[in-house]
N, C-alpha and C positions, 0 to 999 in steps of 0.2 A: 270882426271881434271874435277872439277865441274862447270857443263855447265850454270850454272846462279852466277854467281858474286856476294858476300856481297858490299853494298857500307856502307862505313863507316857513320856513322852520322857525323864527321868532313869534309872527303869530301862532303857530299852537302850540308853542314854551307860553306863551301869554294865556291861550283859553285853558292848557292845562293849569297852570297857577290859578287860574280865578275859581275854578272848579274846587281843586283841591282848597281855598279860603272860604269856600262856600259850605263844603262840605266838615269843615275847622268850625265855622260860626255853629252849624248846625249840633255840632257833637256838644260844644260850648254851651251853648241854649238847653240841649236834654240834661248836660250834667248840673246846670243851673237849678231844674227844673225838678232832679232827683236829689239834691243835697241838701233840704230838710229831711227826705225818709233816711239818707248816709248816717245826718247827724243824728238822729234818735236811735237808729241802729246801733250807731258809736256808743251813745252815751247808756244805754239799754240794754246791750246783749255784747258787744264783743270789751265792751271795759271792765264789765264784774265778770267776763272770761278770763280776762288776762289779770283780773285783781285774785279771782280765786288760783289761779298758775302762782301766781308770785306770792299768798299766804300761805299754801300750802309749804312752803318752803321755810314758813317763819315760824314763830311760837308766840305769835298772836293768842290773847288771853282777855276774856272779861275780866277779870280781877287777880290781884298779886301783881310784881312788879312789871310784870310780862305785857301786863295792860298798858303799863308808860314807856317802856321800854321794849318794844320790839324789837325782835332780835333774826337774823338769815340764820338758819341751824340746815341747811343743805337736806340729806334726805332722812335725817332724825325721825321726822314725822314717818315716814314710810318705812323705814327701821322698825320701830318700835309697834307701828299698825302687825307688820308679818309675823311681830314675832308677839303677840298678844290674843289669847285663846279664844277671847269673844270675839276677836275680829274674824278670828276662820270659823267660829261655830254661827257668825254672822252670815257670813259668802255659802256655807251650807244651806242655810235657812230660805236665803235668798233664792238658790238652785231650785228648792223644793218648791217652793211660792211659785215660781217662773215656771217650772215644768207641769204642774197641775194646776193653776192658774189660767196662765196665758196657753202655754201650747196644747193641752191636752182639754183645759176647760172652755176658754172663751173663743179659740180657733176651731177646736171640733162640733163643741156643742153649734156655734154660728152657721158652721157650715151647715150642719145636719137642718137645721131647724131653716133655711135659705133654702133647702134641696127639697125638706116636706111642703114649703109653698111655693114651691116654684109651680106655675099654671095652675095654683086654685083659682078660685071664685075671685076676683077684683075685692069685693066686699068683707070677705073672709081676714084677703092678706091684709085689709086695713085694719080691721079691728085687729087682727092678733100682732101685728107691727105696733100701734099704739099700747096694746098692753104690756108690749116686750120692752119700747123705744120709756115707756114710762120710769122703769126703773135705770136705763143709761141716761137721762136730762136730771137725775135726782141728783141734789147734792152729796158727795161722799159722807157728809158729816151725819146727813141725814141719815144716808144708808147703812153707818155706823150703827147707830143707836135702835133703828127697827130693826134688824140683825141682835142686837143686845135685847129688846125687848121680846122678839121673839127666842130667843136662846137661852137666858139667864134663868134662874133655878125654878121661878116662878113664872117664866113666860109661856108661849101660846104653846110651844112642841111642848113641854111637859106637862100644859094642863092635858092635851090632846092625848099623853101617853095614858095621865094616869085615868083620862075617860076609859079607856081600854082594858087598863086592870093593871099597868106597866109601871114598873116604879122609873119617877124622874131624873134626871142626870145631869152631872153641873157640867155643860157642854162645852162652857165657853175655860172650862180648868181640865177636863180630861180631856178635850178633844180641838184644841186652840188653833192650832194650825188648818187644822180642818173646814172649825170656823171661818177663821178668816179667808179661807179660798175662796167657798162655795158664796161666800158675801161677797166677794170681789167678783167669782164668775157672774153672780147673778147681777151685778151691775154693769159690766161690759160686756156683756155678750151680745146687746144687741149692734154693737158698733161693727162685732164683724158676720151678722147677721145681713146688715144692710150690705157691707162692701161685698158679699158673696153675693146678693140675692142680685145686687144691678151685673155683677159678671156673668152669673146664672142664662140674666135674661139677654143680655147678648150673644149666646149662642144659638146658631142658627138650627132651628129646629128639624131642617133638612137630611141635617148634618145625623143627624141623632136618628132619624127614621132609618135615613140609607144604612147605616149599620144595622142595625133591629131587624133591616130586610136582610141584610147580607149573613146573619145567622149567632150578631155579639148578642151576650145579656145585657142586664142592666145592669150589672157589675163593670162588665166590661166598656158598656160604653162609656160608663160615669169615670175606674181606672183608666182609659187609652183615648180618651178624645176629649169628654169635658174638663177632666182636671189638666191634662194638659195646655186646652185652651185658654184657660182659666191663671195660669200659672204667676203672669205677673201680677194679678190681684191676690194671689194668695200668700206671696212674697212680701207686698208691699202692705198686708194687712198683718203678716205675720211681724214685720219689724215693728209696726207700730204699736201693737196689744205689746209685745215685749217691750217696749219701751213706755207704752204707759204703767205695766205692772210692776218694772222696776224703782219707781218713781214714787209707789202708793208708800204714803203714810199714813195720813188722816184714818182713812179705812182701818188701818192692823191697830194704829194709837188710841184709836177711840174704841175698839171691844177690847182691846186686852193689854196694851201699853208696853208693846212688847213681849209680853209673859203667859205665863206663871215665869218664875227666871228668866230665860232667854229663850224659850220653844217659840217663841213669833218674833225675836229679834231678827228681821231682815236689816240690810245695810242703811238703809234710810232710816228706821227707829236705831241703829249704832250709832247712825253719824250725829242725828240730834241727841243723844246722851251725851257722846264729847263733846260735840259744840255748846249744850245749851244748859245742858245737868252740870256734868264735871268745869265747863267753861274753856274749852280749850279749843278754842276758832279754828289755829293753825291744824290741829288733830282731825278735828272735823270738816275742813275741807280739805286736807289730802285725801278723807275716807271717800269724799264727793267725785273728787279724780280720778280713785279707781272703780267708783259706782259708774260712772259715763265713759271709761275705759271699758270695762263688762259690757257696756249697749254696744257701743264699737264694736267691740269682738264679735258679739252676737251675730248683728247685725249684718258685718263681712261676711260670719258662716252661714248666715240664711242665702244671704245672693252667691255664695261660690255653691253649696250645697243643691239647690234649685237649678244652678249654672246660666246665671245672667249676670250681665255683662257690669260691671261695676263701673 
């Protein structure tokens, strides 16, 4: 009997086929298996995507004929947005919010305050993380109004000044932008406090002696070894504070509603004026387009700038 076996070329066209049907049922079975989360997906996030794509092109209107009669007006809405004064003193406002805000408030300060506890006491970083972590689990709406209660003419900072001798200041009318940053930092900044503090602590402590021995500071070691170790956390924590801070309404609407005029009109308190004041849907989500176009851009410039890989 011959001890190694001919296999036919028919038999393994045959095992290959049953393999390949096997491996069919099985894909079958997983797409079975993922098509309620497709369909909610669908019906959830990529339909009022492409519904907001296809009004922005319309003149969609709560009221007047516009409302029964919608109409395709091509790039009207985007016309008339560039060439409309509060839309650019809008995208100004927005810059100013986003750079003192996000990048310079809730990314530095996070960091800073992740690097002062980096290796304290176990017991320490818990209480000062819950007292930090307490003001990011507030609701915005909240953190609106104790911001308004401590700022308004008659709140805690002016009682405090005039204990001093200090005459009071309407904070939240000279000084509105201001306001509303330092409410925003103080409400997200523990978010990128935490995403620093877990990268912090995965670097290797070894790492950080051997240079200390070798002659760096602690400038140096922090510039040249941990922040670049660090780097895709500080990317991926940078996109995201930028994109929650472009997103903030609630927050700017509820101390100052945009105002005094338009000194706190960022693009989100624009786009609900024309969508929900003036009534003009189609206006209002084109503004929405190019507010998530801004994240985009951003976004691409954090990872080419940092230089990782998109």
């Amino acid at each position: 009997m011959d001890a190694n076996p001919v296999i036919s070329p028919s038999t393994a066209v045959d095992g290959g086929s049953a393999s390949r049907k096997k491996q069919n049922r099985k894909l079958l079975a997983s797409a079975l298996f993922l098509l309620p989360a497709w369909l909610l997906l669908l019906v959830f996030f990529i339909g009022p995507i492409l519904l907001t794509f296809y009004f922005a092109f319309t003149n969609l209107s709560l009221t007047g004929s516009e409302a029964q009669a919608t109409q395709f007006v091509g790039f009207s809405n985007f016309m008339n947005m560039f060439q409309d004064p509060n839309f650019r003193i809008s995208v100004m406002k927005t810059v100013v919010y986003l750079l003192f805000s996000a990048i310079i408030g809730q990314q530095v300060l996070g960091f800073i305050l992740a690097l002062l506890m980096k290796e304290k006491n176990p017991a320490f970083r818990r209480v000062i993380g819950i007292i930090i972590i307490a003001g990011w689990v507030t609701p915005e709406i909240v953190v609106a109004f104790c911001w308004v209660a401590f700022l308004n003419d008659s709140g805690t900072l002016n009682a405090l000044l005039q204990q001093v001798g200090l005459k009071p200041v309407a904070w939240l009318f000279t000084f509105p932008m201001a306001s509303v940053i330092i409410a925003n930092i103080w409400h997200g900044t523990a978010f990128s406090m935490l995403v620093f503090q877990a990268a912090l602590d995965d670097v290797p402590k070894s790492i950080e002696e051997a240079a200390v021995v070798d002659g760096a500071s602690r400038f140096q070691v922090l510039y040249k070894i941990v922040l670049p170790m660090i780097k895709g956390s500080v990317v991926t924590n940078m996109i995201l504070v930028t994109l929650q801070t472009l997103g903030v309404f609630t927050l700017i609407y509820a101390m100052t509603g945009g105002g005094p005029g338009t000194s706190t009109q960022t693009l989100p308190i624009f786009m609900y004026n024309q969508a929900f004041v003036n009534y003009q849907l189609g206006y209002g989500t084109a503004i929405s387009l190019i507010l998530l176009l801004i994240g985009v851009l951003v976004s691409v410039l954090y990872l080419k700038s940092m230089k990782v890989k998109v």
